[in-house]
Gaussian input, Z-matrix of N, CA and C with variables (Angstrom, degrees):
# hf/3-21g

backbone

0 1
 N
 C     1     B1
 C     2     B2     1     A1
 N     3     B3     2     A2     1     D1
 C     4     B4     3     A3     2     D2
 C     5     B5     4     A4     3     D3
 N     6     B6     5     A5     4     D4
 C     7     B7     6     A6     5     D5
 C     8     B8     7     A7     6     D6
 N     9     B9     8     A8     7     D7
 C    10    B10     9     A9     8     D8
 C    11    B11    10    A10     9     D9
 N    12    B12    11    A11    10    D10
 C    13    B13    12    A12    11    D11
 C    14    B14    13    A13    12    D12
 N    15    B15    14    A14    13    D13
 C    16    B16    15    A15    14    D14
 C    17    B17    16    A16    15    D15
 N    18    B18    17    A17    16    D16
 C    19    B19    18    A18    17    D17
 C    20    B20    19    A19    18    D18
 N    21    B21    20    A20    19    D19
 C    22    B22    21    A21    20    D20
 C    23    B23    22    A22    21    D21
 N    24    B24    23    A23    22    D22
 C    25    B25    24    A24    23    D23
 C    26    B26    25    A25    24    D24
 N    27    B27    26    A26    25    D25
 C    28    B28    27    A27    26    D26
 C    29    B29    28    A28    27    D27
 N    30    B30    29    A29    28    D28
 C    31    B31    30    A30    29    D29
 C    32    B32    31    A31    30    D30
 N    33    B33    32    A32    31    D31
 C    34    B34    33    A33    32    D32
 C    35    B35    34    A34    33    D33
 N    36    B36    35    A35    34    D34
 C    37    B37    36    A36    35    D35
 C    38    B38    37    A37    36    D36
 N    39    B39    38    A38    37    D37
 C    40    B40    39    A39    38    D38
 C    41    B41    40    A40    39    D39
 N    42    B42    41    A41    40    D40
 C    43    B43    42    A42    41    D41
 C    44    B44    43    A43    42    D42
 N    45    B45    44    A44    43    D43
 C    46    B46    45    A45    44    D44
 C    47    B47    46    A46    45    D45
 N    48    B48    47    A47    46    D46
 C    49    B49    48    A48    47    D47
 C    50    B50    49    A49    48    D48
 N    51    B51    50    A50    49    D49
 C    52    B52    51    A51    50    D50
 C    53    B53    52    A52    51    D51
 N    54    B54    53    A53    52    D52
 C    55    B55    54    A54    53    D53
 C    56    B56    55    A55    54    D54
 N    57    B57    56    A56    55    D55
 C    58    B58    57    A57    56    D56
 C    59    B59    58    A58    57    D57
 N    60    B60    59    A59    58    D58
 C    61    B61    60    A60    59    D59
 C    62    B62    61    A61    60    D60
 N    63    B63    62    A62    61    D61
 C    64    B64    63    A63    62    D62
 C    65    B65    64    A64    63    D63
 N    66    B66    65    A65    64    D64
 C    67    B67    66    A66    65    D65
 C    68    B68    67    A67    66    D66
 N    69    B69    68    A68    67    D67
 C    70    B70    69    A69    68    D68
 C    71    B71    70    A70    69    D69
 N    72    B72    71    A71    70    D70
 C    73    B73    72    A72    71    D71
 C    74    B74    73    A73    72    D72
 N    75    B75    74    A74    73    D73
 C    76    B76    75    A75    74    D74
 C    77    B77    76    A76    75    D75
 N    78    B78    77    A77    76    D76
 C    79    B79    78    A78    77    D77
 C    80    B80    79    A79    78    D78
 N    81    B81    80    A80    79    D79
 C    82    B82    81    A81    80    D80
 C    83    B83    82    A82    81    D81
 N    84    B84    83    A83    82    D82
 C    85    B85    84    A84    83    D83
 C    86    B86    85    A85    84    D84
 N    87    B87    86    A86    85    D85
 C    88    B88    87    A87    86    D86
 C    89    B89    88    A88    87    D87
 N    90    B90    89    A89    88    D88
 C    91    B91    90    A90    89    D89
 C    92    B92    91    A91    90    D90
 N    93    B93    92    A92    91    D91
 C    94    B94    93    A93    92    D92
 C    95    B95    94    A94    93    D93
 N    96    B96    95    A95    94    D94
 C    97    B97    96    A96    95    D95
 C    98    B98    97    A97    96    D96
 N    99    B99    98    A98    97    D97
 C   100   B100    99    A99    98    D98
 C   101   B101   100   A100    99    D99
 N   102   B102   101   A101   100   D100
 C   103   B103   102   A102   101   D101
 C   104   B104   103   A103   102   D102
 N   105   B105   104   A104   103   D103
 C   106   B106   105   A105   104   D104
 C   107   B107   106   A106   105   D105
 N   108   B108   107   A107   106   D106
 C   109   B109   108   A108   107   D107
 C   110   B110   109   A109   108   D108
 N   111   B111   110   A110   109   D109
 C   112   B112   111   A111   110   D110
 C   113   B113   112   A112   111   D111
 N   114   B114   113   A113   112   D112
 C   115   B115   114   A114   113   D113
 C   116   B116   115   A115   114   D114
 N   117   B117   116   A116   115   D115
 C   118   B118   117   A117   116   D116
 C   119   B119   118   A118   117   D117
 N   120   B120   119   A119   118   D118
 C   121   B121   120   A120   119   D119
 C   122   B122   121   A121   120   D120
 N   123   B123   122   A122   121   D121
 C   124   B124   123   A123   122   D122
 C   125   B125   124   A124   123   D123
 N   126   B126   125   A125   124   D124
 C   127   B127   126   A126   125   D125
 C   128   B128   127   A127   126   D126
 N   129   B129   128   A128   127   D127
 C   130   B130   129   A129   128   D128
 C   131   B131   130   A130   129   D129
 N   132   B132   131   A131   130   D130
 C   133   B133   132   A132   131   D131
 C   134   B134   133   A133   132   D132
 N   135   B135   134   A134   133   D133
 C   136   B136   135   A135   134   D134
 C   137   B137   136   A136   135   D135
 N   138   B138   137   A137   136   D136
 C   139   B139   138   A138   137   D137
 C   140   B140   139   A139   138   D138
 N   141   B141   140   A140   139   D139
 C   142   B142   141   A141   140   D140
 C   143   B143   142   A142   141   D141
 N   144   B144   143   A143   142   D142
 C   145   B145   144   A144   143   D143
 C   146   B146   145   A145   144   D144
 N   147   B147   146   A146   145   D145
 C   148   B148   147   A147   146   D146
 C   149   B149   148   A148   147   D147
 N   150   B150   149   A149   148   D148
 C   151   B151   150   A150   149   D149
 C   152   B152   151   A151   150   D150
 N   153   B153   152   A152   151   D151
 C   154   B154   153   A153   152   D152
 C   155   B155   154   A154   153   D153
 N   156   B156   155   A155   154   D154
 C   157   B157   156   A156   155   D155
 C   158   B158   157   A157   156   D156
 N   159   B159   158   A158   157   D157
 C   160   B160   159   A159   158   D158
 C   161   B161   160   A160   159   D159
 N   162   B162   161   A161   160   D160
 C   163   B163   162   A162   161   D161
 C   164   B164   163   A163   162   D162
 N   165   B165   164   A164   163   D163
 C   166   B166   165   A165   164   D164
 C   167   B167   166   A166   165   D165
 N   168   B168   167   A167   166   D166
 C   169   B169   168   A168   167   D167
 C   170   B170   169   A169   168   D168
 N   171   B171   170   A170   169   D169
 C   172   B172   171   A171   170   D170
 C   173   B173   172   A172   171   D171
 N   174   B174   173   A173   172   D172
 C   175   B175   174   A174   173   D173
 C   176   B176   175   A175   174   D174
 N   177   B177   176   A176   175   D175
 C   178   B178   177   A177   176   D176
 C   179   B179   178   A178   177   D177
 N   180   B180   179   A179   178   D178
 C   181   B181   180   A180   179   D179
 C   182   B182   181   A181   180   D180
 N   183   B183   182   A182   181   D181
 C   184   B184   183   A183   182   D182
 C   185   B185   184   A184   183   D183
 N   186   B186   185   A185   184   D184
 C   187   B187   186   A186   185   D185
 C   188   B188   187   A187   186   D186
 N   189   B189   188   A188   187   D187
 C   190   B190   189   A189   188   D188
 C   191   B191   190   A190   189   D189
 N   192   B192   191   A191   190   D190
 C   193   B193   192   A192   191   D191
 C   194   B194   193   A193   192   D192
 N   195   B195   194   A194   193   D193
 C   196   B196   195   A195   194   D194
 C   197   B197   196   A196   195   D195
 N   198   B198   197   A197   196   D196
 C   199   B199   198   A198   197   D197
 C   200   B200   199   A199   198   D198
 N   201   B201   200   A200   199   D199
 C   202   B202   201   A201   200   D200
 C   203   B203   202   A202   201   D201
 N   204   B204   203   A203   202   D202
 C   205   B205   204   A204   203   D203
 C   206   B206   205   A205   204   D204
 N   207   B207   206   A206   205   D205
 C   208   B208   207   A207   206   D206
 C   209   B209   208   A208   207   D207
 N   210   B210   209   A209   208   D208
 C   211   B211   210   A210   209   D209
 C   212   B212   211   A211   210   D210
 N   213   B213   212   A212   211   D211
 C   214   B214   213   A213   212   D212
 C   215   B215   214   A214   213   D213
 N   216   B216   215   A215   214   D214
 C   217   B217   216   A216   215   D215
 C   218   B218   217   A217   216   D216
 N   219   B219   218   A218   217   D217
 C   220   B220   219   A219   218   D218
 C   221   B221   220   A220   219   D219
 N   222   B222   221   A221   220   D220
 C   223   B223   222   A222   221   D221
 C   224   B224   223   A223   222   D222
 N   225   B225   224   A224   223   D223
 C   226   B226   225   A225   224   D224
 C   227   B227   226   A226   225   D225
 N   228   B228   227   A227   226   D226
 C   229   B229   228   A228   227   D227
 C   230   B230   229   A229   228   D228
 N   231   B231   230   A230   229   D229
 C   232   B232   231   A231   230   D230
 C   233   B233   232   A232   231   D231
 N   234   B234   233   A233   232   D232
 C   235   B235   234   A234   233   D233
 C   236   B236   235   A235   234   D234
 N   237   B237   236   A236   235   D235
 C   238   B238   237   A237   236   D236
 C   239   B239   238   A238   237   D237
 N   240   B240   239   A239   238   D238
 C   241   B241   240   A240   239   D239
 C   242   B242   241   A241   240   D240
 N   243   B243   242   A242   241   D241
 C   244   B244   243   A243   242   D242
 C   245   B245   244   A244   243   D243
 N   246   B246   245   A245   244   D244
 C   247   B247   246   A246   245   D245
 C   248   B248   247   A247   246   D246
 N   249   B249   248   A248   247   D247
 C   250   B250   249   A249   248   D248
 C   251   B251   250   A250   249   D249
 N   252   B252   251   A251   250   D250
 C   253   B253   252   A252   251   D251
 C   254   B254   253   A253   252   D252
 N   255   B255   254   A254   253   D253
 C   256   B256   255   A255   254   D254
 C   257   B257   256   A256   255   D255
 N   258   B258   257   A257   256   D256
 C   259   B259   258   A258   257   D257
 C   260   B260   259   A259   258   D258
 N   261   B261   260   A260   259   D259
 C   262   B262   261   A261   260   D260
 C   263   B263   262   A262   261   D261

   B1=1.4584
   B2=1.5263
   B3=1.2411
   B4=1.7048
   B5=0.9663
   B6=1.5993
   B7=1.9235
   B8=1.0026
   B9=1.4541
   B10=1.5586
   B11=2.0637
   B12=1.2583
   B13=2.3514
   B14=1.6106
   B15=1.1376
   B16=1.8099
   B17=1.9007
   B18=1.4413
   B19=1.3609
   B20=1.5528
   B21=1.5392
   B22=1.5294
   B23=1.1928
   B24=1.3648
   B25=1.5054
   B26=1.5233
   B27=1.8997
   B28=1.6238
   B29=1.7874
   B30=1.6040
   B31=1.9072
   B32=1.6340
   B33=0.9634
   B34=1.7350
   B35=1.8441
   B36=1.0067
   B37=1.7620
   B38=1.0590
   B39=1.5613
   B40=1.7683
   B41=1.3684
   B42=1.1771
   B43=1.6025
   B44=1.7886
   B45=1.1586
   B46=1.6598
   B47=1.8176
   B48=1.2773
   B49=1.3431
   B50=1.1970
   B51=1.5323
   B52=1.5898
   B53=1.6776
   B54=1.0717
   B55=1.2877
   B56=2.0224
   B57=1.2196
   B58=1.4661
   B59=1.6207
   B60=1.0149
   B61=1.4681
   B62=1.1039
   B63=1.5880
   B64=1.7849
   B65=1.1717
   B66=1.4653
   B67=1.2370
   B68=1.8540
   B69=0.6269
   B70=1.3767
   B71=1.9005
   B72=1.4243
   B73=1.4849
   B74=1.4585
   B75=1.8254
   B76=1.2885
   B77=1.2858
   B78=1.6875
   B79=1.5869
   B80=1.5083
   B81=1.3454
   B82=2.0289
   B83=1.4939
   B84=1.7508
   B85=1.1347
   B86=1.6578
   B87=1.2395
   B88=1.4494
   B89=1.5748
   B90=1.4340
   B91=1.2294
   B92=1.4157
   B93=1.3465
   B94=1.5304
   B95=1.9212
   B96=1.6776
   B97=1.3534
   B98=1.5402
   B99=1.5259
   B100=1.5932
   B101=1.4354
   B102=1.3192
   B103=0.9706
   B104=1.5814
   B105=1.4994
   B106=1.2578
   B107=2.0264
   B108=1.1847
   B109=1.3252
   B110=1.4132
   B111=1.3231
   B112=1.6943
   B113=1.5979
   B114=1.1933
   B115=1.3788
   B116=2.2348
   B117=0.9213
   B118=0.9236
   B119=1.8868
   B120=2.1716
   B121=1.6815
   B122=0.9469
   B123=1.4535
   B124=1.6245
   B125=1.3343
   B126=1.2882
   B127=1.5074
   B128=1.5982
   B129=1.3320
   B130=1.8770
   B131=1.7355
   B132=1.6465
   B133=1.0049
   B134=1.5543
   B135=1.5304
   B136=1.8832
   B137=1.2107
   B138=1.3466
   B139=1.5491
   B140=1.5392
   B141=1.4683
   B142=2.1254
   B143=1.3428
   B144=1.4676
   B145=1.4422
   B146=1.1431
   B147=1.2807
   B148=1.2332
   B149=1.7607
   B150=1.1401
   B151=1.5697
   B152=1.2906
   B153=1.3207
   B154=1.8841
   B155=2.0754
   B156=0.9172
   B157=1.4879
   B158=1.5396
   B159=1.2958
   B160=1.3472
   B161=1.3340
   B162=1.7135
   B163=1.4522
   B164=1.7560
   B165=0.7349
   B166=1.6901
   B167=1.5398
   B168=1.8518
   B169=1.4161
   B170=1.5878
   B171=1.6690
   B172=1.4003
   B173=1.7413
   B174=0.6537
   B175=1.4742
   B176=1.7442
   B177=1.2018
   B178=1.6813
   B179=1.1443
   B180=1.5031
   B181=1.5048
   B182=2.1140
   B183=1.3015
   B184=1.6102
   B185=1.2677
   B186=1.5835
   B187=1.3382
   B188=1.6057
   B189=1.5969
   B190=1.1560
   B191=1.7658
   B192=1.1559
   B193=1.6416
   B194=1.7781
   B195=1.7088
   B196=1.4823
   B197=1.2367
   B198=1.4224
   B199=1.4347
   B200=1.8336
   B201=1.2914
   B202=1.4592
   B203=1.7309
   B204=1.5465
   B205=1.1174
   B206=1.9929
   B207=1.3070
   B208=1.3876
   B209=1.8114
   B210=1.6173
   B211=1.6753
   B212=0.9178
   B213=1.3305
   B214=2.0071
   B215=1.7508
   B216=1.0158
   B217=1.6814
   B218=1.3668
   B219=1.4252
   B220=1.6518
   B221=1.9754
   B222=1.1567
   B223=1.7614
   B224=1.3293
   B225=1.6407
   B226=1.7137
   B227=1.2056
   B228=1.6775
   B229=0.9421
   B230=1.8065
   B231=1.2234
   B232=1.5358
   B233=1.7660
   B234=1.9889
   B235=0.9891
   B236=1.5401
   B237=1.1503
   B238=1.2281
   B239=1.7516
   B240=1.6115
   B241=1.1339
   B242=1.6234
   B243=1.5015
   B244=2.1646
   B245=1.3336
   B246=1.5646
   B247=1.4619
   B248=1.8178
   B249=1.2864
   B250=1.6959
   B251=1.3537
   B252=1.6862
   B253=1.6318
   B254=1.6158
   B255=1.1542
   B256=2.0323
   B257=1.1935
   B258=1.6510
   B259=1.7989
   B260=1.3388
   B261=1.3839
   B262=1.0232
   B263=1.8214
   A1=110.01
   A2=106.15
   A3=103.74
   A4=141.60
   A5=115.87
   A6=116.85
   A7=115.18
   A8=129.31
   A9=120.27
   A10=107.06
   A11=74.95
   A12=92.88
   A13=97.81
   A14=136.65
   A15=149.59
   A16=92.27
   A17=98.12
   A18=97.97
   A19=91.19
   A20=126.25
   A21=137.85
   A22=118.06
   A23=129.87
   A24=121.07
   A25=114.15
   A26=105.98
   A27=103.11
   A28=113.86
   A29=63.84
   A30=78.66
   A31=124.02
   A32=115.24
   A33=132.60
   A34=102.00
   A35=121.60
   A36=127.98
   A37=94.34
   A38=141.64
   A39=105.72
   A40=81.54
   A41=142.00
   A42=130.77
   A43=91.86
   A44=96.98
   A45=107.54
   A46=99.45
   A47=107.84
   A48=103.04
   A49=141.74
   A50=116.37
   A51=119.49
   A52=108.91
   A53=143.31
   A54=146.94
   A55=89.94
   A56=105.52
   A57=95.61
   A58=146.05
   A59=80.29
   A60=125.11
   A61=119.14
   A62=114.71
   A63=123.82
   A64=81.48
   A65=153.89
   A66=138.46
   A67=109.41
   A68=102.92
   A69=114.97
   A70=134.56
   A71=88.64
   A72=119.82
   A73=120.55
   A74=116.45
   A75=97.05
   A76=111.11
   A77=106.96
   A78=94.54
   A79=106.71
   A80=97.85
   A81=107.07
   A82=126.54
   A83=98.14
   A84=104.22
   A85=122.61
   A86=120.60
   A87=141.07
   A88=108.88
   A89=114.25
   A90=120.63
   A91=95.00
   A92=122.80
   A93=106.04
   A94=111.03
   A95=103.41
   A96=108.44
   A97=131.18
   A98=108.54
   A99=113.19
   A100=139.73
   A101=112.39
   A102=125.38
   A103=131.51
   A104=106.84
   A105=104.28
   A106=97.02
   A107=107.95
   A108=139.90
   A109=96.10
   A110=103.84
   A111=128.15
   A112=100.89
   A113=133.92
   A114=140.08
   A115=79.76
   A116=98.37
   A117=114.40
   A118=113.33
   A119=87.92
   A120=96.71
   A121=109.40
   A122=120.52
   A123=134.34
   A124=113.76
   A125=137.41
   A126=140.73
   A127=71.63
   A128=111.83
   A129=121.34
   A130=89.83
   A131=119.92
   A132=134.86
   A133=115.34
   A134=108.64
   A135=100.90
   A136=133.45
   A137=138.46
   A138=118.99
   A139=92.92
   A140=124.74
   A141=109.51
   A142=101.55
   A143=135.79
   A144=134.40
   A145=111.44
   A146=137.21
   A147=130.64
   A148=128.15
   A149=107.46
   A150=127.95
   A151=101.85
   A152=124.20
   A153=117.13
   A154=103.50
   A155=96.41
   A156=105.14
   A157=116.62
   A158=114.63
   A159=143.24
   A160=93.57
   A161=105.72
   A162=108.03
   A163=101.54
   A164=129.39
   A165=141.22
   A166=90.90
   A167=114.99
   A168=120.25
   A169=108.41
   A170=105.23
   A171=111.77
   A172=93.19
   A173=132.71
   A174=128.23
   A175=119.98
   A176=91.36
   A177=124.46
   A178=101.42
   A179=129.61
   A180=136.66
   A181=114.10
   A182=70.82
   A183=88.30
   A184=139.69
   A185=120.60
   A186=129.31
   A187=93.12
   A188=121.55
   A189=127.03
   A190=121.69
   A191=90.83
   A192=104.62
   A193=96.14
   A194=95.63
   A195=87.79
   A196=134.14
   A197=125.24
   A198=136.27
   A199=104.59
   A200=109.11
   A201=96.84
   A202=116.37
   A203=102.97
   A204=126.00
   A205=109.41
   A206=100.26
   A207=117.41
   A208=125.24
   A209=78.17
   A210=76.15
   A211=146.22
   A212=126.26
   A213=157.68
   A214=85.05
   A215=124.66
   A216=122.24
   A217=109.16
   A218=110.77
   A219=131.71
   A220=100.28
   A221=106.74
   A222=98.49
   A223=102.94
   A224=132.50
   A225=142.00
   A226=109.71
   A227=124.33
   A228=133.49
   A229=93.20
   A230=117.30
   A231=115.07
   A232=98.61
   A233=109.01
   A234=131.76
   A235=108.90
   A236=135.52
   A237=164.80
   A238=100.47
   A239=109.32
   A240=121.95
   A241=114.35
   A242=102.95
   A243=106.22
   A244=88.69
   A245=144.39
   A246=160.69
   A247=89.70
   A248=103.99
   A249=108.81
   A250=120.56
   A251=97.13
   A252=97.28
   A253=137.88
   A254=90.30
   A255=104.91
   A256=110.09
   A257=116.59
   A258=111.29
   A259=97.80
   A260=145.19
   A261=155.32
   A262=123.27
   D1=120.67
   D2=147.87
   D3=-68.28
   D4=157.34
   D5=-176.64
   D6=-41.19
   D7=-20.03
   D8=-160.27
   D9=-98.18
   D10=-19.64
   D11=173.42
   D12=123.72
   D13=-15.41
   D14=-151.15
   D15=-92.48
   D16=144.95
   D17=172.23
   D18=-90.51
   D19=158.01
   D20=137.03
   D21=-22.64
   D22=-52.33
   D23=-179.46
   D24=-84.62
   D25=-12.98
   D26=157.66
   D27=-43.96
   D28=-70.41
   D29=-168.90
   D30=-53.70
   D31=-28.54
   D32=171.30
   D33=-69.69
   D34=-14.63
   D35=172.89
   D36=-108.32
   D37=-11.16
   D38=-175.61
   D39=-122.98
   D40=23.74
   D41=-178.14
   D42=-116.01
   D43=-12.71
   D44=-175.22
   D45=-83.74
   D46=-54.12
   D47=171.24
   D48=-96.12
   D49=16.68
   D50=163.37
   D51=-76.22
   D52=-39.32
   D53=135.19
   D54=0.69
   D55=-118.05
   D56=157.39
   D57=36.03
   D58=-76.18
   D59=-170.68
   D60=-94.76
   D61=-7.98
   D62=-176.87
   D63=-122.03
   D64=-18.53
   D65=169.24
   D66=-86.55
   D67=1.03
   D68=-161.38
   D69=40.18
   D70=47.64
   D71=178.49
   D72=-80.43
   D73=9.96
   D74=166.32
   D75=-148.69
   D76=176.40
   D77=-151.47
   D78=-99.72
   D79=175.67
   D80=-156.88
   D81=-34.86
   D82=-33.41
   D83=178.71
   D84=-70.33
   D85=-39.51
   D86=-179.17
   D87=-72.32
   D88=-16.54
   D89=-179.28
   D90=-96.47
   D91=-44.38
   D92=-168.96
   D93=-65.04
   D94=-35.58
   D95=170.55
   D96=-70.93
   D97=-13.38
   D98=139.61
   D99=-86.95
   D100=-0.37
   D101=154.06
   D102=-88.18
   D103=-5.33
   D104=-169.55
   D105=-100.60
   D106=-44.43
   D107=141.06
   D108=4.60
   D109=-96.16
   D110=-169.29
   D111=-55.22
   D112=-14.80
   D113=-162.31
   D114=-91.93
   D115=-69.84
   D116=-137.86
   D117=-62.13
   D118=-20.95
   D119=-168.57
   D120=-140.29
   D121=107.88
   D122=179.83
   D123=-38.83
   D124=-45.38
   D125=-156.92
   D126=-76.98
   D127=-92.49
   D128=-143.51
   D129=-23.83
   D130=-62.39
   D131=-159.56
   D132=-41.19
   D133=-71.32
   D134=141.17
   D135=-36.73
   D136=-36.31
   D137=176.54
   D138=-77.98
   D139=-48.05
   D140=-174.37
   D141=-47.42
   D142=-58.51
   D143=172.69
   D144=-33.03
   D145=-45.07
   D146=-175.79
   D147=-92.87
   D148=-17.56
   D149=165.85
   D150=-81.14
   D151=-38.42
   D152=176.86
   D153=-73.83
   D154=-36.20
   D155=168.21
   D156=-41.71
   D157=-59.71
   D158=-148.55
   D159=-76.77
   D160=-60.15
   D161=-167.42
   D162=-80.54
   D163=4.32
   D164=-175.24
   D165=-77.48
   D166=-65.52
   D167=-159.55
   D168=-65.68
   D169=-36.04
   D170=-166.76
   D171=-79.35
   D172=-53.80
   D173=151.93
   D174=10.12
   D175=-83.04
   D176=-178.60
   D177=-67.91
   D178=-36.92
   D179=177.99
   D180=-56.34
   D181=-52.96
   D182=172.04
   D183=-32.28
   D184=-24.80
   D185=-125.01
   D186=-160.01
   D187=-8.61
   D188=149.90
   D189=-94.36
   D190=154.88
   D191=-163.88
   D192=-112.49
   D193=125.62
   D194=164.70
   D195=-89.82
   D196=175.82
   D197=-163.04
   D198=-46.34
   D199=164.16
   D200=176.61
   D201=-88.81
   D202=-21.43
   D203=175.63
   D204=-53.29
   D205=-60.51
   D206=174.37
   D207=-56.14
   D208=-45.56
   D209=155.48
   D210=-60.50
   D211=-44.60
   D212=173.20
   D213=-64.12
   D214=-47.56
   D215=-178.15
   D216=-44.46
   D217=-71.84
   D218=-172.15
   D219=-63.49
   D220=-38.83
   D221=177.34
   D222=-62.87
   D223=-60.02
   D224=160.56
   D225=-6.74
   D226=-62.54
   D227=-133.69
   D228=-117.90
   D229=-10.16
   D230=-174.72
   D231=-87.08
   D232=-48.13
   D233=167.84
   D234=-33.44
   D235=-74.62
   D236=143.75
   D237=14.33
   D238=-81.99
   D239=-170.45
   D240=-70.36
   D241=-24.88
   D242=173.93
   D243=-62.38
   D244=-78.94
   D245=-176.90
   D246=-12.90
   D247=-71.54
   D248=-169.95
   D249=-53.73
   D250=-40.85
   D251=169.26
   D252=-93.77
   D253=0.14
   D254=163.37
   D255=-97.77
   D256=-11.60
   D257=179.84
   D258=-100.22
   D259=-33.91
   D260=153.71
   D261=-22.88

């Protein structure tokens, strides 16, 4: 048992399915038992805070367009490596 009352392989199954659970891929019941979960255990509760975080930024990340400069870079440089690996 951990400090918080949760065995390790608790927490290693509900850290497995908040992933899940931030997509909202599971059904009511599994949600209410990750939700009760997260009620219940500070650590898990910080890592979901921080995976909703993550996917929050990558989110927002998404939906911006990079420079045009940067782009023509990464095509250069994608170009670059097909050349190396068909001459290769």
């Amino acid at each position: 048992m951990s400090e918080h009352g949760h065995s390790n392989e608790d927490c290693a199954d509900y850290l497995e399915r908040i992933v899940y659970f931030l997509d909202n891929e599971l059904d009511e019941a599994d949600c209410s038992a990750v939700r009760v979960h997260l009620d219940e255990c500070g650590p898990c509760l910080e890592k979901y805070d921080l995976q909703r975080t993550v996917k929050a930024v990558v989110a927002r990340s998404c939906t911006e367009s990079a420079p045009d400069g940067l782009r023509e870079r990464v095509r250069v440089q994608i170009r670059a490596v097909q050349v190396q690996i068909t001459e290769g």
